[in-house]
VEXTOR-61984 format. One record per residue (C-alpha): x, y, z. Coordinates in Angstrom, 3 decimals, m for minus. Layout:
xx=X&yy=Y&zz=Z $
...
***
This chain:
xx=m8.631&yy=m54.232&zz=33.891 $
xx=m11.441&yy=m53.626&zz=36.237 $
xx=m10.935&yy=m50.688&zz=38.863 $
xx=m11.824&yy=m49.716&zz=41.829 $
xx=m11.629&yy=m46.596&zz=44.234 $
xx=m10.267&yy=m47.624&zz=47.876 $
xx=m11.051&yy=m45.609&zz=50.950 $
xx=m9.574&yy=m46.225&zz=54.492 $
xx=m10.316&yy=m48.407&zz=56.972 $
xx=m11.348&yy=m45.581&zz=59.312 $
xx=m13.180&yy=m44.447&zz=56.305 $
xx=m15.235&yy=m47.777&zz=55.571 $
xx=m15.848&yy=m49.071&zz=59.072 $
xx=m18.015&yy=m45.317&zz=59.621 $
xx=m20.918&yy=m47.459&zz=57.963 $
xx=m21.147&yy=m49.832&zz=61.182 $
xx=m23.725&yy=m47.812&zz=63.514 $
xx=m24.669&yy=m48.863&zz=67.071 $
xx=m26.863&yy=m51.955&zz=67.316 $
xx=m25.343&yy=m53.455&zz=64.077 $
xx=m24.030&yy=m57.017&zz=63.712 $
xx=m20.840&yy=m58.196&zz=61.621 $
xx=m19.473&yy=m61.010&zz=60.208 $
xx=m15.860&yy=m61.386&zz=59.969 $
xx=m13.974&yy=m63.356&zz=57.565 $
xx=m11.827&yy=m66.056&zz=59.526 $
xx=m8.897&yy=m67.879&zz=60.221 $
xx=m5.845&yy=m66.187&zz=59.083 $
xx=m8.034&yy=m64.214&zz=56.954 $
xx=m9.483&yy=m62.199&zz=58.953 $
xx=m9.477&yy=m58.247&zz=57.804 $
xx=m7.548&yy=m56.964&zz=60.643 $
xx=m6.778&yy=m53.377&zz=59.251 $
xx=m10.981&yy=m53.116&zz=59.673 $
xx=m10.797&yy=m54.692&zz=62.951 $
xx=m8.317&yy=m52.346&zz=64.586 $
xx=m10.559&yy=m48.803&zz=62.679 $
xx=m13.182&yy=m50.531&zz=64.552 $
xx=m12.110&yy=m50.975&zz=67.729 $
xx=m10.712&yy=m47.229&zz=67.342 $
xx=m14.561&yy=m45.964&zz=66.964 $
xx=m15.313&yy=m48.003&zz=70.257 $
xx=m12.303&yy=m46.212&zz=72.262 $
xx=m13.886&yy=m42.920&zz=71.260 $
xx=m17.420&yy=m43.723&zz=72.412 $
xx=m18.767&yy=m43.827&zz=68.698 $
xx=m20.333&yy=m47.252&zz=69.357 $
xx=m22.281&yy=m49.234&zz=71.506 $
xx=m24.093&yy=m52.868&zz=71.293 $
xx=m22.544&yy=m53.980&zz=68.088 $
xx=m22.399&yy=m57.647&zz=67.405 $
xx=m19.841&yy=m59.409&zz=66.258 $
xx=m19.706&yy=m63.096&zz=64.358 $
xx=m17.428&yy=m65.147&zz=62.987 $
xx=m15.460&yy=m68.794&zz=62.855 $
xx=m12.122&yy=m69.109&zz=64.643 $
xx=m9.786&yy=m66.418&zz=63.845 $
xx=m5.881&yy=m66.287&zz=63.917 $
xx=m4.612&yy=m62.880&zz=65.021 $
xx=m5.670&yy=m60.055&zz=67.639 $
xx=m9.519&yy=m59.701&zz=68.508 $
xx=m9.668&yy=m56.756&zz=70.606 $
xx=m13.711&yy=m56.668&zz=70.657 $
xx=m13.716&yy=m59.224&zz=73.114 $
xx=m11.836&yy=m57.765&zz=75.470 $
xx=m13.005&yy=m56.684&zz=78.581 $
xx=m12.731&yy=m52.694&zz=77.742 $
xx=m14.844&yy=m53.131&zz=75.506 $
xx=m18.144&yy=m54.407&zz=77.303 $
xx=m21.077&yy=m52.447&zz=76.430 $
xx=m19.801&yy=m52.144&zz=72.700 $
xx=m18.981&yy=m54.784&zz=71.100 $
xx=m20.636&yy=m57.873&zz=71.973 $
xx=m18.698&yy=m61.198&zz=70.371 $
xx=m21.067&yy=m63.800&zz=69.716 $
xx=m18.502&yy=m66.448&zz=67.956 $
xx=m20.049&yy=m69.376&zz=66.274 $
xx=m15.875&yy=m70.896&zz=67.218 $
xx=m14.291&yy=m70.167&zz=69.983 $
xx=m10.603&yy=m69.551&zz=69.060 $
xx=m7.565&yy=m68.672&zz=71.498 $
xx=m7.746&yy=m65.252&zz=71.010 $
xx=m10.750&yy=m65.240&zz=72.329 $
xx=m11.254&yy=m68.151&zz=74.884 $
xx=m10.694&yy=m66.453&zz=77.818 $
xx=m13.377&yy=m63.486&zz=77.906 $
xx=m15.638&yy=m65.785&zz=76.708 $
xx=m14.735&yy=m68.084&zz=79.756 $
xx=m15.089&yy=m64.872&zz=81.787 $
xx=m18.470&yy=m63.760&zz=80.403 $
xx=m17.182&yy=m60.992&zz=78.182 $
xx=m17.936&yy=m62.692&zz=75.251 $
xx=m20.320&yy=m65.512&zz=73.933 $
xx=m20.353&yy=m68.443&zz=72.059 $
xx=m23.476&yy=m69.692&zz=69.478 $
xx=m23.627&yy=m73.528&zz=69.872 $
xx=m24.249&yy=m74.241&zz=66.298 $
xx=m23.085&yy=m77.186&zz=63.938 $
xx=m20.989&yy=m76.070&zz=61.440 $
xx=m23.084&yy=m76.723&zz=58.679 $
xx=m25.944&yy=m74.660&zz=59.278 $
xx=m24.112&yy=m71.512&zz=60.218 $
xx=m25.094&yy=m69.945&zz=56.590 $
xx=m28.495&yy=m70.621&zz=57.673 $
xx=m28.486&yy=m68.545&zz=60.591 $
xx=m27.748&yy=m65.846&zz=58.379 $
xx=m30.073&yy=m67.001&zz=55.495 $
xx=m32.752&yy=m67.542&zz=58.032 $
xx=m32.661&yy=m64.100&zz=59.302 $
xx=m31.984&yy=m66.204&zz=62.684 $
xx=m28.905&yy=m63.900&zz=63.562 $
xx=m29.214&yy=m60.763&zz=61.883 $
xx=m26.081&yy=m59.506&zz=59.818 $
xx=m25.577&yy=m55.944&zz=58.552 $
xx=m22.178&yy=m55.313&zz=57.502 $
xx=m19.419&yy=m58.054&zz=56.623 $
xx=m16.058&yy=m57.589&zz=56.530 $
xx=m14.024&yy=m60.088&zz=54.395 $
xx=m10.870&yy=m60.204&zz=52.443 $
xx=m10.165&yy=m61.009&zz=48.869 $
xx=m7.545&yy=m60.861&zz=46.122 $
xx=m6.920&yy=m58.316&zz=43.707 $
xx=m9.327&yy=m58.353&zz=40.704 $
xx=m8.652&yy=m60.280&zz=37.729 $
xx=m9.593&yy=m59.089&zz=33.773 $
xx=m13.356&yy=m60.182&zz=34.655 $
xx=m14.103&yy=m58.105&zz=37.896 $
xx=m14.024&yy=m61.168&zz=39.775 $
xx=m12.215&yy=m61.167&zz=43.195 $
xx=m11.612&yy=m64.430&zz=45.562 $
xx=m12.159&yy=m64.927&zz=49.341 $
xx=m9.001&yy=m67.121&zz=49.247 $
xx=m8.731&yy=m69.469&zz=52.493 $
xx=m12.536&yy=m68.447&zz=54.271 $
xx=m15.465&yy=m68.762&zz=52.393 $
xx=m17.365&yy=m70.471&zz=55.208 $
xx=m20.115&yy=m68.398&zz=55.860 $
xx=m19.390&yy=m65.314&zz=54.102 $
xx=m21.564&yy=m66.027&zz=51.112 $
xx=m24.340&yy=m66.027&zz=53.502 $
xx=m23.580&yy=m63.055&zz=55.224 $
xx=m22.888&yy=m60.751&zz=52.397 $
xx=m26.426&yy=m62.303&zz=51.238 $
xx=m28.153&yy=m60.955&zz=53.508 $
xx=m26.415&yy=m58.135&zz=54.578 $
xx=m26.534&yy=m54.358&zz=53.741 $
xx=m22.894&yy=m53.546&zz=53.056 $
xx=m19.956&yy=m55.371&zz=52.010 $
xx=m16.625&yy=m54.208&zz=52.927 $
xx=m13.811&yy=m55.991&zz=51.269 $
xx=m9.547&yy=m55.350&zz=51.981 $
xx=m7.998&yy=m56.252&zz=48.825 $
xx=m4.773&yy=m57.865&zz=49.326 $
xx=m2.327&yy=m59.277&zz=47.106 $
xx=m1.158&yy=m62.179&zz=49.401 $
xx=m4.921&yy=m63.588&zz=49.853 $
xx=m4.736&yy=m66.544&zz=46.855 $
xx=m6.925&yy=m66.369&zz=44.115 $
xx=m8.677&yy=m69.756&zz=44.823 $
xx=m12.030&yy=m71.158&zz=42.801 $
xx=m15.151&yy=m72.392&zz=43.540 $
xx=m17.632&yy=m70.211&zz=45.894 $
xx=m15.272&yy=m68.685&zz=46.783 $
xx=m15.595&yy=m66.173&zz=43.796 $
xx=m17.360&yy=m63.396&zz=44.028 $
xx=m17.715&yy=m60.407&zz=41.172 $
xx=m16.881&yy=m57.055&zz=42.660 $
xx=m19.616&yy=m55.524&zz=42.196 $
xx=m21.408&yy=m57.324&zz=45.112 $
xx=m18.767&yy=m55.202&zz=47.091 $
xx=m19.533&yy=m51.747&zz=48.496 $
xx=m16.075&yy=m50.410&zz=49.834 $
xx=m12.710&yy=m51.742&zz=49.389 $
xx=m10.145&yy=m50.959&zz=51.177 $
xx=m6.202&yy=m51.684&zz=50.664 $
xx=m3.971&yy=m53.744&zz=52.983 $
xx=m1.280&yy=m55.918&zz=51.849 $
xx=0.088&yy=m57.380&zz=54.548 $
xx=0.755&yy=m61.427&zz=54.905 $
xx=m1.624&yy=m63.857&zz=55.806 $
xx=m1.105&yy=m65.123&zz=59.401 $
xx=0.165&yy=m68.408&zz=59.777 $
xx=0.285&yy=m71.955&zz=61.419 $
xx=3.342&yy=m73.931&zz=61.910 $
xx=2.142&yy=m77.224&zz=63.433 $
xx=4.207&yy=m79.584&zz=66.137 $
xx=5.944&yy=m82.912&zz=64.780 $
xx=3.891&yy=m85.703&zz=65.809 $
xx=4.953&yy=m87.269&zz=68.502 $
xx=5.073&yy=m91.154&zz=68.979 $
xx=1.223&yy=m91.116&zz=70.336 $
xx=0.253&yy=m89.264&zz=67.135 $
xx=2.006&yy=m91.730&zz=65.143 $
xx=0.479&yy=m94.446&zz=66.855 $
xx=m3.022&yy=m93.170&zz=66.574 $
xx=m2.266&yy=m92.182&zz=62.850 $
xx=m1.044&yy=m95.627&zz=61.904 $
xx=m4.413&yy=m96.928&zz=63.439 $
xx=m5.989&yy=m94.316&zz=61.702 $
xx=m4.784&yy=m95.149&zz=58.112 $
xx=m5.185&yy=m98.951&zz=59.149 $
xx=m9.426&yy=m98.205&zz=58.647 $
xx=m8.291&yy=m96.079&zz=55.247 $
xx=m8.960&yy=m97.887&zz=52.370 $
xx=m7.682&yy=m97.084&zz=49.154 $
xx=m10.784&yy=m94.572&zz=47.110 $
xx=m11.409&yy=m93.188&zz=50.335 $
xx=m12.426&yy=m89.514&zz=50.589 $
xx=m11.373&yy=m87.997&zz=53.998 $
xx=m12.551&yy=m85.438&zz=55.982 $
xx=m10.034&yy=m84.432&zz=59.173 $
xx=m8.914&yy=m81.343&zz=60.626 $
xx=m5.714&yy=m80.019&zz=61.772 $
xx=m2.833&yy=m80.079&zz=63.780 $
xx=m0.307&yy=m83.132&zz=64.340 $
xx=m2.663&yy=m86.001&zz=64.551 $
xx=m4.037&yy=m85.214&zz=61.494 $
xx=m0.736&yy=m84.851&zz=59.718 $
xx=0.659&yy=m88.371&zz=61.475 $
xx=m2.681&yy=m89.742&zz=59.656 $
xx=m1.907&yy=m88.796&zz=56.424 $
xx=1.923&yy=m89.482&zz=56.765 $
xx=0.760&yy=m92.922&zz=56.676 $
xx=m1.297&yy=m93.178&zz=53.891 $
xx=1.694&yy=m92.710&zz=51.326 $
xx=1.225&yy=m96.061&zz=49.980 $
xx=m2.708&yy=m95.705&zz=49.420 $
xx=m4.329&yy=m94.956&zz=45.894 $
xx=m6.847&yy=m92.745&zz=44.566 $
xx=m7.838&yy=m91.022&zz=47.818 $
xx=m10.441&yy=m88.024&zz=47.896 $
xx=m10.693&yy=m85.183&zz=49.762 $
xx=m13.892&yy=m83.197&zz=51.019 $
xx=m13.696&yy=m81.786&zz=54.289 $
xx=m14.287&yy=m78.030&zz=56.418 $
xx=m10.402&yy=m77.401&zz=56.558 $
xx=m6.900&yy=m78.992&zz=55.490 $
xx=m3.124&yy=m77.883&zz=55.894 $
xx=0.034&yy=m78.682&zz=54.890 $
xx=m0.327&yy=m82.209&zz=54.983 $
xx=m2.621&yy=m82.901&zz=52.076 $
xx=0.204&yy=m81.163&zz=50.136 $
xx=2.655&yy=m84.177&zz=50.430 $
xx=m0.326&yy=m86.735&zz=49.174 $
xx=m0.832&yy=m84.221&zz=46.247 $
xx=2.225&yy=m84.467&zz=45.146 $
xx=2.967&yy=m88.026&zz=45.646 $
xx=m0.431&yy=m88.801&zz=43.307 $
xx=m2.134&yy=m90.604&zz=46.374 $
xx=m4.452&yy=m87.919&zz=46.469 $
xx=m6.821&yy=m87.667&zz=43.255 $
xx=m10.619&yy=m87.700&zz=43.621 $
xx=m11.096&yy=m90.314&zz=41.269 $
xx=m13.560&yy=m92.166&zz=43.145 $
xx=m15.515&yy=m89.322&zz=44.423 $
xx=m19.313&yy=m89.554&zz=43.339 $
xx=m19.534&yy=m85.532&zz=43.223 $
xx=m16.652&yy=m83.279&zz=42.414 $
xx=m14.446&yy=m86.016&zz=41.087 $
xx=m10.771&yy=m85.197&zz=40.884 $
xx=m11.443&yy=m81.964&zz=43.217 $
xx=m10.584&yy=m80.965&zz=46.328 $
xx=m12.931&yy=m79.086&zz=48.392 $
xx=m12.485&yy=m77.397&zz=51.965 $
xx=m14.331&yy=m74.264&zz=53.383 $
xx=m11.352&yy=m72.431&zz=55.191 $
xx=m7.952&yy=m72.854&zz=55.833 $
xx=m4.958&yy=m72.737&zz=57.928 $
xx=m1.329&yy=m73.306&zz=57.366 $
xx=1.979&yy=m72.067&zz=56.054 $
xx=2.332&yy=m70.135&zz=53.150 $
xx=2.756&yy=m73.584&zz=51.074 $
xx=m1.068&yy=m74.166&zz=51.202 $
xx=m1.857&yy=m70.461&zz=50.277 $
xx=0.487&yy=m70.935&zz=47.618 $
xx=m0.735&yy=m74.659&zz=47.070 $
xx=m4.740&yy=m72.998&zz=46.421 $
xx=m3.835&yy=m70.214&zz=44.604 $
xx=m5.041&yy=m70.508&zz=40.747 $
xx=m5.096&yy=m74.243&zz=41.242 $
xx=m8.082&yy=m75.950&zz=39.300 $
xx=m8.222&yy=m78.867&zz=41.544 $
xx=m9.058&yy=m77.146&zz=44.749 $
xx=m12.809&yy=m75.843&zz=45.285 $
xx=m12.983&yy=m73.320&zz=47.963 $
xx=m16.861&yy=m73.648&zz=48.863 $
xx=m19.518&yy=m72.333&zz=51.001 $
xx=m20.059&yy=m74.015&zz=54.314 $
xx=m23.512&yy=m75.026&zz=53.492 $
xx=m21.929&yy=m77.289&zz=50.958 $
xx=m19.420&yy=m78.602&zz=52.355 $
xx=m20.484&yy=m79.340&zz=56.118 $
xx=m24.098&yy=m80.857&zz=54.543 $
xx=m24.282&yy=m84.186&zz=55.777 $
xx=m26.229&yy=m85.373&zz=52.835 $
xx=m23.917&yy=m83.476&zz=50.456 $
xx=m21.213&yy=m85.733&zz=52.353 $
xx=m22.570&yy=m89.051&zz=52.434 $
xx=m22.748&yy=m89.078&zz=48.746 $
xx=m19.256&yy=m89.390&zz=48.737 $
xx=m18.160&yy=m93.699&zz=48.404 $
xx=m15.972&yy=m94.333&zz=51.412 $
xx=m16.152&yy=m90.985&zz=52.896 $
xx=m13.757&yy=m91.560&zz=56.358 $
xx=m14.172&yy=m88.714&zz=58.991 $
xx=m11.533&yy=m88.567&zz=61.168 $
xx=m12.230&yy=m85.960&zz=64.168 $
xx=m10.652&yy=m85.694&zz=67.552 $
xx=m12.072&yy=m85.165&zz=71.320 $
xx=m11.728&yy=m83.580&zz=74.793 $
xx=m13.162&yy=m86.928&zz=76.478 $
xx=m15.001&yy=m89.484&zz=75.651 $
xx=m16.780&yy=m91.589&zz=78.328 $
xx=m17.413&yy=m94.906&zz=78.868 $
xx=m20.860&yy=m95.710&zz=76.952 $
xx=m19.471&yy=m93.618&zz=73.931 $
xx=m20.564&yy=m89.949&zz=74.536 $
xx=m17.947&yy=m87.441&zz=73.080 $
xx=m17.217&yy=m83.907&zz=74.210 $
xx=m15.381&yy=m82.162&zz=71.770 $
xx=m15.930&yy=m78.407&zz=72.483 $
xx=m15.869&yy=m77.657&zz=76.608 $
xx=m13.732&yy=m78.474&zz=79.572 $
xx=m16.365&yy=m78.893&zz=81.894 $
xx=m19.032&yy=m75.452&zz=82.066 $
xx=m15.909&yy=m74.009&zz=80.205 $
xx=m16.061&yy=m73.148&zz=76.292 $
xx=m12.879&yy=m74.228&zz=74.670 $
xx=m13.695&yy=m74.466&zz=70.983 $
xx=m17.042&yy=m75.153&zz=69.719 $
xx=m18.715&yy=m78.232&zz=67.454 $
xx=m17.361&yy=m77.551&zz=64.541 $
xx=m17.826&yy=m79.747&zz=61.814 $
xx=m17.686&yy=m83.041&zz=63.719 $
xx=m21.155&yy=m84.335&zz=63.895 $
xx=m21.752&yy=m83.087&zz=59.941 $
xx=m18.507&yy=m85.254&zz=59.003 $
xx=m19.529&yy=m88.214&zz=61.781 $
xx=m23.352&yy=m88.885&zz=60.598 $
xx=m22.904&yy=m87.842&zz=56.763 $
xx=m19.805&yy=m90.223&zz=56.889 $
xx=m22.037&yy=m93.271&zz=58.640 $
xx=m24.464&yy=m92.991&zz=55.891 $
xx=m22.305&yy=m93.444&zz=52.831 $
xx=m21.565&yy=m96.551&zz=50.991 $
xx=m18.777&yy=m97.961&zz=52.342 $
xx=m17.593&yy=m95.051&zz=54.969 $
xx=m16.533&yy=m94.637&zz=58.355 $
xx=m16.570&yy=m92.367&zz=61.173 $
xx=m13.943&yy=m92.345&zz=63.244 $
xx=m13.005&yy=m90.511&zz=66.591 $
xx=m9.294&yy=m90.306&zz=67.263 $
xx=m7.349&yy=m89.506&zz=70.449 $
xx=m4.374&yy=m89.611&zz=72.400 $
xx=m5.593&yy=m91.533&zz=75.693 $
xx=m4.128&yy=m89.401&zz=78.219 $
xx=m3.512&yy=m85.401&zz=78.111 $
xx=0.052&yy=m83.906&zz=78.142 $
xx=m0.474&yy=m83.480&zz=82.048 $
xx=m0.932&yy=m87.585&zz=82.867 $
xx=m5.044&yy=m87.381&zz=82.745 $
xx=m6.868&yy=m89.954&zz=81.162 $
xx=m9.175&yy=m88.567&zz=78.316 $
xx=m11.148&yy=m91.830&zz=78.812 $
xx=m13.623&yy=m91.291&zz=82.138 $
xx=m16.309&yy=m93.287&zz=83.439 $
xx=m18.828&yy=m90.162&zz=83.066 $
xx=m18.228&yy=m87.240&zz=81.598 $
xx=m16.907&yy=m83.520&zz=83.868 $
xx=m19.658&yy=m82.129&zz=85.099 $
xx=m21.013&yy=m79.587&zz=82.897 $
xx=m19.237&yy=m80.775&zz=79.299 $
xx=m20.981&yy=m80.814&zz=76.199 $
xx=m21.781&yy=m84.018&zz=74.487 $
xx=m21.108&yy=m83.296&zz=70.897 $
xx=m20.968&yy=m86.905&zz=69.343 $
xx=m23.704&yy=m88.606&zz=71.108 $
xx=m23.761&yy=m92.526&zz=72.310 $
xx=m25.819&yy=m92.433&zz=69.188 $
xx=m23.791&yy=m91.130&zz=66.905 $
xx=m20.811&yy=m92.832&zz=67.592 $
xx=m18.857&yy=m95.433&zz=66.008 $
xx=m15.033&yy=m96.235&zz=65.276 $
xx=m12.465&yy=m94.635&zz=68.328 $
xx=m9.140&yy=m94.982&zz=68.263 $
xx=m6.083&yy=m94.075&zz=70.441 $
xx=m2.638&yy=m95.208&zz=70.460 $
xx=m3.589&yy=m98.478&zz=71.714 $
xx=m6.124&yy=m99.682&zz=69.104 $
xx=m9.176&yy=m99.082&zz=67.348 $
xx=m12.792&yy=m100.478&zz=68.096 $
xx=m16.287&yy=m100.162&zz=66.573 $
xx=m19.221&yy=m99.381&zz=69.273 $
xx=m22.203&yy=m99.034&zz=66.684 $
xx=m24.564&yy=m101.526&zz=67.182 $
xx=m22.794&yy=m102.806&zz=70.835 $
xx=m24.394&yy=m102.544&zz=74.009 $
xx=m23.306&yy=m100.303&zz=77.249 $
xx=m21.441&yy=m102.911&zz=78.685 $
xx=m20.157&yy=m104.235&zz=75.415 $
xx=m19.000&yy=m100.000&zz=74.962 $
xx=m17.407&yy=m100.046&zz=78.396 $
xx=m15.265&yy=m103.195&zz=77.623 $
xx=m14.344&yy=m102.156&zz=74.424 $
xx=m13.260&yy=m98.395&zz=74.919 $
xx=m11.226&yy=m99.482&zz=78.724 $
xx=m9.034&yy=m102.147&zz=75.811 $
xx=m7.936&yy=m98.889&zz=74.162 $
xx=m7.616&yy=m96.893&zz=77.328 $
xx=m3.654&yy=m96.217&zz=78.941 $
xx=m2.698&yy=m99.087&zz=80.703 $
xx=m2.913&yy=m97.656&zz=83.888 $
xx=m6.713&yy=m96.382&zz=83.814 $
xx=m7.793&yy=m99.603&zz=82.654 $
xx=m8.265&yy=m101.288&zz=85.979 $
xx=m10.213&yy=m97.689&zz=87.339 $
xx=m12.664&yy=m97.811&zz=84.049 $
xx=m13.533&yy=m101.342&zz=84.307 $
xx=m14.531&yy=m100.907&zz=88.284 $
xx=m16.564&yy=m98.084&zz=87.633 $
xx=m17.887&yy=m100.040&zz=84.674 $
xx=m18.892&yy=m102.926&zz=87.604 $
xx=m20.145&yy=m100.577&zz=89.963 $
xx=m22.645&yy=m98.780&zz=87.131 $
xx=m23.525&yy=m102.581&zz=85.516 $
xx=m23.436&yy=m104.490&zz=87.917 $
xx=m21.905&yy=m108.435&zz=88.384 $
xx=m22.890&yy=m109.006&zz=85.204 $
xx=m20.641&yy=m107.067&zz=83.925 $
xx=m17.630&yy=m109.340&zz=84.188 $
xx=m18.738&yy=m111.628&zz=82.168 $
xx=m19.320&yy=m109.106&zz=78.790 $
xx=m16.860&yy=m110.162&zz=76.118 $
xx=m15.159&yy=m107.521&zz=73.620 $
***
């Protein structure tokens, strides 16, 4: 059995100097014994002007605190919770980036990247170690980087695909078995089930999906029990794939590449989808430039993108990643999934949404808050669905949009969005049809 000698986290993390950027593995994955050595060395005044990257992360992230200005600067290419609100502040940054090309900032020398910290499993017989639930961009990074430091931990599972690596690309390794952080998800609630039963309405059976996470998601594939033969290549999945698994709905039979696999980037769930991945043959755990590649994606037959939204307004523009001027997430994966999913044989891109938030506000608006990012354009666009239906805008005019997104708007907007649809369009607009 291979070996390896393990130093400290205070040990390994003496490498970073002042100046230097890292990339940290993400979502419950993220190495957080190297984070905390890290943030020690900024507390004593060892560091200054070190850059920081990485996806959404689960857990603390200290570095983008406000203590910290002046030595670590967070430059996320995700805007998680843990760090929304110094970036909101100014204390940290966001990238605007598509998910897809992140690897390419790295492998384009675009953002520089000099250490990375990731996380893997133990070794097996071979040498070979596994980044387990966040490949994403950390092929890239360690690429391109000058050192490599990897905590080996026994709970991060062993999964295939990129996400293999042989340790000898590694330059420290450090020890720290402690569990993987996870995400319990909310029931659905009757609008989720709604919008999911619309949802799977557009599924067809040999579909391959792509959707994220959280409740909607999981009230979409709740429905689909009944379906045959579905796919599955998309950024991220949870528990809810599990069920379809099991059932045999899910089986990449009718995918054109990768057939019977499926393949994801990162993940976040319970411990039943880090079990679920874990030595499993079907699952391929690949880099980001794979994965997120619209090209790569509209190979698939049938590919169905499901993504959700912040607002959506009434020509067809979709902000997904601001409330306002104010970063909330990012773009994520949504316009690699929406435009490779248009262009394959068969597919469908969808855009799914409750119509009004938890607080009584319609999602649906004549023009967008002032300041929010358009991450779907007009363009871009074509099935949306809320509880209340689901309609197609490509190929329909403004005032064809207008009519057709206020029919799937809460009842008691609908009379609001089709005056300010009058007042933009004029008389004519009355007499539009759906």
């Amino acid at each position: 059995m291979p070996t390896y000698k393990a130093v400290t986290a205070e040990e390994a993390v003496k490498v970073v100097k002042s100046g230097d950027h890292i990339h940290l593995s993400a979502i419950g994955n993220a190495p957080q014994c190297l984070i905390k050595a890290l943030c020690d060395r900024g507390r004593r005044g060892e560091l200054k002007d070190v850059h920081i990257h990485h996806f959404h992360t689960e857990g603390e992230a200290p570095y983008a605190d406000p203590e910290f200005e002046g030595v670590f600067s967070h430059e996320g290419f995700f805007i998680g919770a843990n760090v929304r609100k110094s970036v909101q502040a100014g204390y940290a940054d966001y990238i605007p980036v598509f998910l897809g090309e992140a690897a390419k900032l790295y492998r384009g020398h675009y953002v520089p990247c000099n250490v990375a910290f990731i996380q893997v499993c133990p070794p097996d017989k071979h040498g070979y170690v596994s980044l387990g639930t966040s490949v994403d961009a950390c092929i890239a990074a360690m690429e391109v980087c000058e050192t490599v430091i990897a905590v080996v931990n026994k709970y991060v599972p062993r999964a295939f695909g990129d996400a293999m690596i042989h340790m000898s690309k590694i330059d420290y390794f450090v020890e720290d078995d402690r569990p993987l952080i996870e995400k319990h998800y909310e029931a659905p609630n009757e609008t989720d089930i709604a919008i999911g039963k619309n949802c799977a309405e557009l599924i067809e059976d040999g579909a391959c999906l792509q959707m994220g996470i959280g409740s909607l998601p999981n009230a979409t594939l709740a429905c689909l029990g009944n379906h045959k033969d579905l796919g599955v290549h998309t950024e991220m999945f949870a528990d809810g794939v599990i069920d379809l698994v099991e059932k045999g709905v899910i089986t990449g039979a009718n995918k054109k590449l990768d057939r019977g696999k499926i393949v994801s980037t990162f993940l976040l769930g319970s411990n039943r989808v880090y079990n679920f991945v874990d030595n499993n043959e079907q699952v391929r755990m690949m880099d980001v430039a794979y994965t997120n590649d619209p090209f790569i994606i509209a190979q698939q037959p049938k590919m169905v993108a499901i993504n959700s939204a912040i607002e959506i307004d009434l020509t067809g523009q979709v902000c997904a990643d601001s409330i306002g001027v104010k970063q909330f997430s990012g773009s994520g994966g949504q316009i690699d999934f929406v435009y490779g999913a248009s262009r394959s044989e068969g597919g469908k891109a969808i855009i799914a949404m409750p119509s009004m938030t938890k607080k009584g506000k319609s999602k649906i608006v004549p023009t967008l808050t002032t300041g929010a990012s358009v991450v779907t354009t007009r363009f871009h666009v074509h099935w949306f669905v809320t509880e209340y239906g689901a309609v197609n805008l490509y190929g329909r005019s403004m005032q064809e949009r207008a009519k057709l997104i206020t029919s799937v708007a809460d009842p008691s907007v609908r009379e609001d969005l089709d005056k300010a649809a009058f007042e933009r369009f004029g008389s004519h607009y009355h007499f539009i049809q759906k």
